[in-house]
C-alpha positions in Angstrom: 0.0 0.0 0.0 1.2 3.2 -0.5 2.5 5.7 2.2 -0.1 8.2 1.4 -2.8 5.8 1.9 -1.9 4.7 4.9 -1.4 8.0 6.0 -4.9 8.6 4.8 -6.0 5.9 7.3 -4.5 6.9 10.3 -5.9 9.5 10.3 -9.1 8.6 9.9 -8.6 6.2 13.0 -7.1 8.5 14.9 -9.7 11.2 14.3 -12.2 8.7 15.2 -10.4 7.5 18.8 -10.5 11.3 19.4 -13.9 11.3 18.8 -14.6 8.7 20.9 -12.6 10.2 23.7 -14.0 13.5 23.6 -17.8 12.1 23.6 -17.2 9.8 27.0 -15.4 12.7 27.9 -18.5 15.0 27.0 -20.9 11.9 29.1 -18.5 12.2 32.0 -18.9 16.6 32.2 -22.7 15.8 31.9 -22.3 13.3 34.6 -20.5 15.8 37.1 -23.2 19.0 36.1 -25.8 16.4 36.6 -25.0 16.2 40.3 -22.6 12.6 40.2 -19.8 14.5 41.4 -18.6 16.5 44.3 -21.3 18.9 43.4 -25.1 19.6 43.8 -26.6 19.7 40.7 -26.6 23.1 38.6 -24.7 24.7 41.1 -22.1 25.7 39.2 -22.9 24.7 35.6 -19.3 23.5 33.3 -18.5 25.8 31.0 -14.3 25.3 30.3 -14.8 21.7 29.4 -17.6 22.0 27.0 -15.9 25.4 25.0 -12.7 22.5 25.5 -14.8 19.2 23.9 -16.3 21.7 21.0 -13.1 23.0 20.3 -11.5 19.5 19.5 -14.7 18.3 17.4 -14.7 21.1 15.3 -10.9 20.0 14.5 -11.8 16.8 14.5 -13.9 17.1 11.8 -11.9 19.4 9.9 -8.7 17.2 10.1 -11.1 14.3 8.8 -12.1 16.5 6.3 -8.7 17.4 5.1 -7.8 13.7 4.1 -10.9 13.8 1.6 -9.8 17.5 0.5 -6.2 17.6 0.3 -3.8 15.9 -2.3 -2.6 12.7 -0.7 0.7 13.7 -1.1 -0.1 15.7 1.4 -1.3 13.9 4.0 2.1 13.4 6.0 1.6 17.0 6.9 -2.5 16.6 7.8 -1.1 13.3 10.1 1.4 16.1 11.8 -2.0 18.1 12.3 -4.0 15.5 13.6 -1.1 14.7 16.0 -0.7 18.3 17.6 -5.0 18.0 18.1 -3.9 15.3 20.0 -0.9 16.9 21.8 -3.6 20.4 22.7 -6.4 18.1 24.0 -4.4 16.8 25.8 -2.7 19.5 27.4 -6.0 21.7 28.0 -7.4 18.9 29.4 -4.9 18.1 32.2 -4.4 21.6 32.6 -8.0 22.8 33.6 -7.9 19.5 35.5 -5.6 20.6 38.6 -2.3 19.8 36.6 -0.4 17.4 38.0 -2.4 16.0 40.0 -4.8 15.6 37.3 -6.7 12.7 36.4 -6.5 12.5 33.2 -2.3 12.6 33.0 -2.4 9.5 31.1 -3.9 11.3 28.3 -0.2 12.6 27.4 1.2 9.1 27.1 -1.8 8.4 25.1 -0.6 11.1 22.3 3.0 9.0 22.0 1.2 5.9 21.1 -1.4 8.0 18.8 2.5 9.9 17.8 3.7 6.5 17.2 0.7 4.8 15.1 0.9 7.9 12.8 4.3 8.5 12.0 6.1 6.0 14.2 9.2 6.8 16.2 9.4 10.4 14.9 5.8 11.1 16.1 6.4 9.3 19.5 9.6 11.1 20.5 7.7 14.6 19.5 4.5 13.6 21.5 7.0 12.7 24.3 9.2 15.8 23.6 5.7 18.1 23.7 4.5 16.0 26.9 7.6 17.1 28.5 7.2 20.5 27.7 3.7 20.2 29.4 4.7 18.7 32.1 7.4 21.0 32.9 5.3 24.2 32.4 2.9 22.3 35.2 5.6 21.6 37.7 6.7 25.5 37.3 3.4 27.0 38.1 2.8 24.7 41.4 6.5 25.4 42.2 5.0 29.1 41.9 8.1 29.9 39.6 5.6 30.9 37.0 2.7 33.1 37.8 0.4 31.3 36.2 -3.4 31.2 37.4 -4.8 27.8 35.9 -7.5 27.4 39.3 -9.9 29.8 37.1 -9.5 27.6 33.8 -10.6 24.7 36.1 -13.7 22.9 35.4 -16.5 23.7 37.5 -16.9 20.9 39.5 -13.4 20.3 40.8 -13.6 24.6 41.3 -16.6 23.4 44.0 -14.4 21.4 46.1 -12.4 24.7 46.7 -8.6 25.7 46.3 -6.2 22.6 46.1 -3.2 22.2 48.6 -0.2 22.6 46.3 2.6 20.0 47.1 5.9 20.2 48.2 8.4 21.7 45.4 10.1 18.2 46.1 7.2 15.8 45.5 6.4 18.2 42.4 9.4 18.0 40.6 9.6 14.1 41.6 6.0 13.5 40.0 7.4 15.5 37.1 10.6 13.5 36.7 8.2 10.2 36.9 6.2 12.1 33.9 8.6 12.6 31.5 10.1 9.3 32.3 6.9 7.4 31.3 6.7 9.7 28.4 9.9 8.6 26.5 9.9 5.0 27.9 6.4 5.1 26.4 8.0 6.7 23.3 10.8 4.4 22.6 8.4 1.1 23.2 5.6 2.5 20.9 7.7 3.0 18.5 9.6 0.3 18.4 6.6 -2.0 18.5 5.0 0.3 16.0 8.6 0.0 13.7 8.8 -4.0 14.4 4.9 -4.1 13.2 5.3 -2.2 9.8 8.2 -4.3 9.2 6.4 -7.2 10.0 3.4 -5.8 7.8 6.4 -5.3 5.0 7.4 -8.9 5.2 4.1 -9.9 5.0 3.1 -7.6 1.6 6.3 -9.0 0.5 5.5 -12.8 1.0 2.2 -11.8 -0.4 3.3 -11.0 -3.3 5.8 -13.7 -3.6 3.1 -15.9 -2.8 0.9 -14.5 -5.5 4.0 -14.8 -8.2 4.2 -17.9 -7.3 1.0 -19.0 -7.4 1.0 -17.4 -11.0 4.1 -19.8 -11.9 2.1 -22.8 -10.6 -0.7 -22.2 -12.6 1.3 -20.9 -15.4 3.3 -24.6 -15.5 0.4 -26.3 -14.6 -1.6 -25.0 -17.3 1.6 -25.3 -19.6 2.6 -28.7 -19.4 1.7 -31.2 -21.9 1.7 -33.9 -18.7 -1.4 -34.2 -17.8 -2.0 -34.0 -14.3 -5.0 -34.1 -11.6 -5.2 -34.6 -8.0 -7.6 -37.1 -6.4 -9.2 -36.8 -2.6 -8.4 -39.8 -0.6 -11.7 -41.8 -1.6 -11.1 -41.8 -5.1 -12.4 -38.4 -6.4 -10.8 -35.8 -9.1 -10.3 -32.6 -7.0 -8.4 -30.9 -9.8 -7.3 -31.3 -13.6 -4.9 -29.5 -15.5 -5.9 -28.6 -19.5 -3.4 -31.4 -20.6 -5.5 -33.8 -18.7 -8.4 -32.6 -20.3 -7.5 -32.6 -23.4 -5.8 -36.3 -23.2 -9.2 -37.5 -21.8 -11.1 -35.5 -24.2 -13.5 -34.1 -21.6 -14.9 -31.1 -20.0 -13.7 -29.6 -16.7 -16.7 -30.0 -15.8 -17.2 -33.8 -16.5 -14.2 -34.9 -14.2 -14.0 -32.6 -11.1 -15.7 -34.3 -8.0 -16.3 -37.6 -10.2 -14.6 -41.0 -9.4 -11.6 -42.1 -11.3 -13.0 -45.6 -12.5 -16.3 -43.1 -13.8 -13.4 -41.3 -16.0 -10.4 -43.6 -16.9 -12.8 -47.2 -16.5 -9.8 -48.3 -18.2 -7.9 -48.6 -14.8 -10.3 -51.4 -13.7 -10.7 -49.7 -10.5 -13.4 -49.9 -7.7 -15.3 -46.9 -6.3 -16.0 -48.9 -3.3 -12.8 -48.9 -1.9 -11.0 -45.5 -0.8 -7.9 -46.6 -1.9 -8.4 -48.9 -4.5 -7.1 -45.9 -7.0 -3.6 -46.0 -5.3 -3.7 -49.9 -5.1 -4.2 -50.2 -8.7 -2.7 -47.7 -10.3 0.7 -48.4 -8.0 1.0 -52.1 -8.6 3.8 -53.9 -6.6 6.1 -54.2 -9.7 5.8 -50.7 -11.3 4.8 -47.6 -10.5 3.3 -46.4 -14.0 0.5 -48.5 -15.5 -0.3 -48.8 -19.2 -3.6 -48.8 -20.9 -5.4 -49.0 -24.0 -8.9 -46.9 -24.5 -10.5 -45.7 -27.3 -8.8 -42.5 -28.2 -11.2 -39.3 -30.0 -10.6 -40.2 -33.2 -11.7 -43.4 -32.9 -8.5 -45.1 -33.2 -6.3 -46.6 -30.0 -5.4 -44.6 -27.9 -2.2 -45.8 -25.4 -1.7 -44.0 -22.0 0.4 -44.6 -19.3 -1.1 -43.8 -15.9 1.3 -43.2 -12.4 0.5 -42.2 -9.0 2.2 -40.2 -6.6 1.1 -39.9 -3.2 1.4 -36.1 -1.4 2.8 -35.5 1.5 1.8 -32.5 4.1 3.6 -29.5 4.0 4.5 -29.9 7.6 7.8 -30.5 8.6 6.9 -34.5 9.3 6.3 -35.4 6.0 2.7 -37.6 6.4 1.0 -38.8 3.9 -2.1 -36.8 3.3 -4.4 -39.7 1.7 -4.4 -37.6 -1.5 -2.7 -38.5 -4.6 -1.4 -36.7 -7.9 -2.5 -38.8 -11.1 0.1 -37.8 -13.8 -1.6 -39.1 -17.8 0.4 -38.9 -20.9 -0.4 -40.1 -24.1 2.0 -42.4 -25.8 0.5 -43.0 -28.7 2.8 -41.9 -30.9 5.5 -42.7 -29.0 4.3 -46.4 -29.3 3.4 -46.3 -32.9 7.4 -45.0 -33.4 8.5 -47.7 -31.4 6.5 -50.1 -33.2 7.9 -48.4 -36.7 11.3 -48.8 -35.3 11.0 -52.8 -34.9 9.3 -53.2 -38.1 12.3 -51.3 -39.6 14.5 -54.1 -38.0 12.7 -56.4 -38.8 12.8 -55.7 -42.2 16.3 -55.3 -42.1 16.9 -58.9 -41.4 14.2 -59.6 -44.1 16.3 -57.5 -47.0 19.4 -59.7 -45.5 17.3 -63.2 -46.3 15.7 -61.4 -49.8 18.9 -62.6 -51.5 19.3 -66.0 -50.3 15.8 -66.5 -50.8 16.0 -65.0 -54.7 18.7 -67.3 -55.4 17.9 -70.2 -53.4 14.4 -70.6 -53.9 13.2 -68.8 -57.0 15.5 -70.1 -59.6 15.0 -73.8 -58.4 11.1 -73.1 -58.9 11.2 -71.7 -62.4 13.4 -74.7 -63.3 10.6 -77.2 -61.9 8.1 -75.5 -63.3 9.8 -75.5 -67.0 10.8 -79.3 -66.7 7.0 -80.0 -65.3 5.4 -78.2 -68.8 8.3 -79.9 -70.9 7.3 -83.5 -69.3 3.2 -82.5 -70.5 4.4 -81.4 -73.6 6.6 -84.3 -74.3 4.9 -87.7 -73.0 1.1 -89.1 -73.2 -0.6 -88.8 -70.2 -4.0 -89.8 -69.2 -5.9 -87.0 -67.7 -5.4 -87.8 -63.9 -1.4 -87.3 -64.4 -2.1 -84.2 -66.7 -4.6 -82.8 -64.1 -1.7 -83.3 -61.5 0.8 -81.6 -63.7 -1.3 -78.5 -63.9 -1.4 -79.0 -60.0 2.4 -78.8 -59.9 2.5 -75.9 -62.5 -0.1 -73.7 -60.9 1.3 -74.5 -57.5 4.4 -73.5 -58.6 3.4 -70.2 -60.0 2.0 -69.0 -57.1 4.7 -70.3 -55.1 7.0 -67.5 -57.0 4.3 -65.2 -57.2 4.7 -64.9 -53.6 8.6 -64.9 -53.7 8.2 -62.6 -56.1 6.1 -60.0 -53.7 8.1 -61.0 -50.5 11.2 -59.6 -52.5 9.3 -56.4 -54.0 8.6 -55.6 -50.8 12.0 -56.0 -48.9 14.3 -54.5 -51.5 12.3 -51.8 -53.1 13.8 -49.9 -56.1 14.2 -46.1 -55.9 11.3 -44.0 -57.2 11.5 -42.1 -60.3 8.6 -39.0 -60.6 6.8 -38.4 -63.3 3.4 -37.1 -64.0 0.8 -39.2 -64.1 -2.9 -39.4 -63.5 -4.0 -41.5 -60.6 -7.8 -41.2 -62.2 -6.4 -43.2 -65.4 -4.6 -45.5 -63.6 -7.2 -46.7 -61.3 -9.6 -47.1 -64.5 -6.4 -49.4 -65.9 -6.0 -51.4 -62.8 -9.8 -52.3 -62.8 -10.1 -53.2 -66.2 -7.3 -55.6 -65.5 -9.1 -56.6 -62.7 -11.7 -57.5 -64.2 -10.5 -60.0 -66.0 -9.8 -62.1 -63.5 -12.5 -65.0 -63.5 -12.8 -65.0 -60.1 -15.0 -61.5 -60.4 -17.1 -63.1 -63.0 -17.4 -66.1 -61.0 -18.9 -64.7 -58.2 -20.1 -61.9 -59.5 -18.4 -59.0 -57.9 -19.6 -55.4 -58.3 -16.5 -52.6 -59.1 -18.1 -49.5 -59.0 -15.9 -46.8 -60.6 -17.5 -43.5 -59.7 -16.5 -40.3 -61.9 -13.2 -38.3 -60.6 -13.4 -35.2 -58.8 -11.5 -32.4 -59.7 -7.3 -32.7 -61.4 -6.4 -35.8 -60.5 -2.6 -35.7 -61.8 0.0 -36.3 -59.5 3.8 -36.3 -59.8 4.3 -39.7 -58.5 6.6 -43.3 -59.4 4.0 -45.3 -61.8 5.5 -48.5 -60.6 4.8 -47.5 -56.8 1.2 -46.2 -57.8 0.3 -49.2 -59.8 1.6 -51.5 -56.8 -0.6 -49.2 -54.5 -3.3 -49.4 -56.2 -3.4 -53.1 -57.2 -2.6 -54.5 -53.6 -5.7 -52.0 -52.3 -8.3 -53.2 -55.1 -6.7 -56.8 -54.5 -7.1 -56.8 -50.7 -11.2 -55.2 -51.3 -12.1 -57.9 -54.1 -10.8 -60.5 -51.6 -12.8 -59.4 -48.6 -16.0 -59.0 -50.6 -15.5 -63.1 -51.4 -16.7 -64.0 -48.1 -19.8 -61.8 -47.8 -23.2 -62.0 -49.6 -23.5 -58.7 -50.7 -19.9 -58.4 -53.2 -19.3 -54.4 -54.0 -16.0 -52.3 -54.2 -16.7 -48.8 -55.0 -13.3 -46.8 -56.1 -13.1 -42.8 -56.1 -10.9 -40.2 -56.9 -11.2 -36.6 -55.6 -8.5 -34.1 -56.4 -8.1 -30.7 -54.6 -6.0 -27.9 -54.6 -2.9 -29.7 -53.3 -3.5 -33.3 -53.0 -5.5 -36.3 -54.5 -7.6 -38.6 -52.4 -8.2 -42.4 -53.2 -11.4 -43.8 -51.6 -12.3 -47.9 -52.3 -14.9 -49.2 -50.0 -16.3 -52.5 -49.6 -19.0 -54.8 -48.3 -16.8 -57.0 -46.7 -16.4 -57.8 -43.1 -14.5 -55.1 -42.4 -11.5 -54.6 -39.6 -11.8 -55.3 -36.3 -11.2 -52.3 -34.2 -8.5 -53.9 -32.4 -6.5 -54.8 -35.5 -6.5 -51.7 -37.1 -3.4 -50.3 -35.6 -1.4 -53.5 -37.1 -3.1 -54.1 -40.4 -0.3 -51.9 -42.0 2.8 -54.0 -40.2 4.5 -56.2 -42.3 3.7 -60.1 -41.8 0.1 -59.0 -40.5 -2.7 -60.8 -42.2 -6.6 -61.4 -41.7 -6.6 -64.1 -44.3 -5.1 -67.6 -43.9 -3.6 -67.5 -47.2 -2.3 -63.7 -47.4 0.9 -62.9 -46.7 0.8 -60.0 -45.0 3.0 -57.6 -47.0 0.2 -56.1 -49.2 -1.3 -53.6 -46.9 2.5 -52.9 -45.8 4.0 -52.5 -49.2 0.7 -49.6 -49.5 2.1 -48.2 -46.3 5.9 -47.9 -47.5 4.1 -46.6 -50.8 2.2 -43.7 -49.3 5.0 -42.9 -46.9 7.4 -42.6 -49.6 5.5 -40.3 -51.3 4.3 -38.1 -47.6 1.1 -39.6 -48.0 -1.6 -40.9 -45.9 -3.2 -44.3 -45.4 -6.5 -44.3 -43.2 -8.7 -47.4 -42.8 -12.2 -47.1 -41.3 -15.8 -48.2 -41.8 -17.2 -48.3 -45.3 -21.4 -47.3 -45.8 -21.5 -50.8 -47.1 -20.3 -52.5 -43.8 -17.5 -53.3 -44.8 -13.5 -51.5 -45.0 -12.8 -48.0 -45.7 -9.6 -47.5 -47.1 -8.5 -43.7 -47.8 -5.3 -42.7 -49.3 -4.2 -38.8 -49.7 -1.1 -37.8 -51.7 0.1 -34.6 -52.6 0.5 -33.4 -56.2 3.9 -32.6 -55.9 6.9 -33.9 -53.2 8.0 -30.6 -52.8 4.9 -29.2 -51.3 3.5 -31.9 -49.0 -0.3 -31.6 -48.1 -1.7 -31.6 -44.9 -2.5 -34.1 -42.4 -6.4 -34.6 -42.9 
């Protein structure tokens, strides 16, 4: 606060403990005239003490008037003011109170602690230095070294008990000594109280302040940090939740604060019944952090880990409080790079065993498979040993067709851009498709639906057409074991990029196998391989593509590939 202000209210409450004073005083005059003291009643009405209490109102209420008035700069000169009010009440009123022998001496002390609670130790020692002053002038006249006559400012009723016997000059100037003794010890404790308790009110605007900052940098780093955190109560309940909580969770402030943990992570397996189950769970004996697996907001899998901390009390004993700080963080991609990371071993070792295999494997098989057609060609067979021949030869094909896939996918070639348009090339794809007597055979629906918009992208044909094929492959082969057989295939092309759609009515993915249908080796289908869908994925990521896969509006699979026109200017993530 500052100085002027406080100045400001001093004053005020000193102007208001005058006002006190002088009104018990004014009851107290009233008392005497009204016959309670040494006097009959009216006898000798007060006059002194009233002009006295008048006086000081009327200054009262001009000094509290001031501090509305005046500039606050200067109310250090108004709290001088109000002081020497205080100093001149006081002084009339022991002097037309028989002096030192007064009753009402304690009213100078009383000005060095109002001296001291307005401008501390220089307002004591002043009040004590003008007390003095006071006092001396007092002990003077009853030591009749100054011919002074105070007996006709004295108030009427102490006038009624006639003249007072003036003490010894000894036991005068002793009561005086004891006087101005009080008044400085009075001083010099007032003041230093008053001194200790402004510095004590420093400290404590100080350590507000420091508090305030640094509650500002606890909500500033709690609000800040992508960990999210909440506290819960001791029976299981969300207290507080930090934004990246929120967000991680996907709900409201709202939604979570005073509501159970199992009611918001259910994931935890915990139960509300027990006040600590949270802790007991979430802590298990082996590890602190636990790890689980919910369904995330954009449908997908969503991979938190979970750890407890248990608070202490800010007393110097340390206890445990019963409360605990649940910290959440998302590691979802942190799990899918992990995962990436292993598949890119693991496909190390694979391009290591792509050689052997190529010579090893594939050369012997075209070799059998020529020898098997030159033996048919070449000798008369009845049609059991022909039939088995074909066996062999088909067998065989498909054998290498495989080889052939297992080694396009673990050595890929680089990719050479060129233009092309991604509408055409779908068209070609199907057509070829088509072909294949298995879609006559059991009468599969491909829907082309027109293009949207340029579809030309600068792209590697080979990759595109591998792309394409494996995806319009993998949907004709899912709609074989449904009723209903449709793949619908659409192209949309934007500004920047060009979106391939293909939807079937097959079974569609399982939720839970969605986040592995794009790892290598990963298959659905007894007799897939499982390097399709992950030769797509290398495909789009070579090209800074995506891959989604979701629900089709048949039923079936959704798959949804976005590539941008041109490498150098990647689009979005969707």
């Amino acid at each position: 606060m500052p100085a002027q202000v406080q100045f400001s209210e001093r004053i005020k409450w000193e102007t208001f403990a005058r006002v006190l004073a002088l009104t018990m005083l004014l009851f107290f005059g009233i008392a005497m005239d009204l016959g309670f003291g040494p006097q009959p009643i009216a006898q000798l009405p007060e006059v002194v003490l009233y002009k006295l209490i008048t006086t000081f109102y009327v200054l009262s209420f001009l000094a509290l008037l001031a501090t509305y008035l005046f500039d606050k700069e200067r109310t250090r000169s108004l709290a001088w003011a109000s002081l020497g009010i205080d100093i001149a009440f006081a002084a009339g009123l022991v002097a037309i109170t028989h002096g030192t022998e007064s009753v009402f001496l304690f009213a100078l002390p009383l000005t060095v602690l109002s001296g001291a609670a307005l401008l501390q130790r220089p307002g004591a020692f002043v009040a004590a230095s003008a007390g003095t002053v006071v006092v001396t002038f007092l002990v003077l006249v009853d030591a009749q070294l100054i011919d002074v006559d105070l007996e006709s400012l004295t108030v009427a009723w102490l006038r009624a008990i006639g003249p007072r016997d003036v003490p010894a000059p000894f036991d005068v100037l002793l009561q005086g000594l004891v006087q101005v003794a009080a008044l400085y010890a009075t001083a010099l404790l007032s003041s230093q109280l008053v001194v200790e308790l402004s510095r004590a009110r420093a400290r404590a605007v100080a350590e507000g302040r420091e508090l305030a900052a640094l509650r500002v940098r606890y909500e500033d780093v709690w609000s800040s940090l992508p960990l999210g955190l909440a506290t819960l109560s001791s029976n299981g309940l969300i207290r507080t939740a930090n934004p990246a909580f929120l967000r991680i969770l996907t709900v409201s402030y709202g939604d979570v604060i005073g509501q159970p943990l199992a009611a918001v992570l259910p994931e935890l397996d915990t139960d509300p019944s027990e006040s600590n189950a949270t802790i007991e769970i979430a802590r298990p004996d082996i590890s602190p952090t636990s790890e689980v697996l919910r369904l995330g907001p954009d449908g997908g899998g969503q991979q938190l880990t979970v750890r407890t901390e248990l608070l202490r009390d800010a007393g110097s004993d340390g206890r445990l409080t019963g409360e605990t700080l649940l910290l959440v963080r998302d590691v979802t991609r942190l799990r899918r790079r992990e995962q990436d990371h292993r598949n890119r071993e693991r496909l190390a070792t694979v391009g290591a065993m792509a050689m052997a295999i190529a010579h090893e494997i594939r050369n012997p098989l075209a070799s059998i498979s020529g020898a098997v057609q030159m033996l048919e060609s070449g000798l008369e067979l009845d049609e059991e040993s022909r039939s088995l021949m074909d066996i062999a030869v088909r067998e065989t094909e498909q054998l290498s067709g495989w080889i052939g896939e297992f080694l396009d996918y673990a050595k890929p070639g680089s990719i050479q851009l060129e233009p092309l348009d991604l509408g055409e090339l779908v068209e070609e794809k199907l057509a070829a498709l088509a072909q294949d007597p298995r879609i006559s055979a059991s009468e599969v629906s491909l829907d082309l639906q027109p293009t949207v918009g340029e579809t030309r992208v600068i792209a590697d044909r080979k990759s595109m057409s591998s792309l394409v094929w494996n995806l319009l492959r993998n949907a004709v082969d899912a709609v074989l074991e449904s009723d209903e057989r449709r793949v619908q295939v659409c192209v949309v092309g934007s500004s920047d990029a060009v979106t391939l759609v293909i939807d079937d009515s097959g079974p569609g993915v399982p939720e839970v196998d969605r986040g592995h249908l794009f790892e290598p080796f990963f298959t659905t289908r007894q007799e897939g391989t499982g390097l399709g869908l992950a030769t797509v994925r290398r495909v789009v990521d070579n090209h800074r593509g995506q891959v989604e896969v979701s629900q089709s509006r048949f039923g079936g699979a959704s798959f949804v590939v976005t590539l941008p026109k041109d490498l150098r200017y990647p689009t979005a993530a969707p």
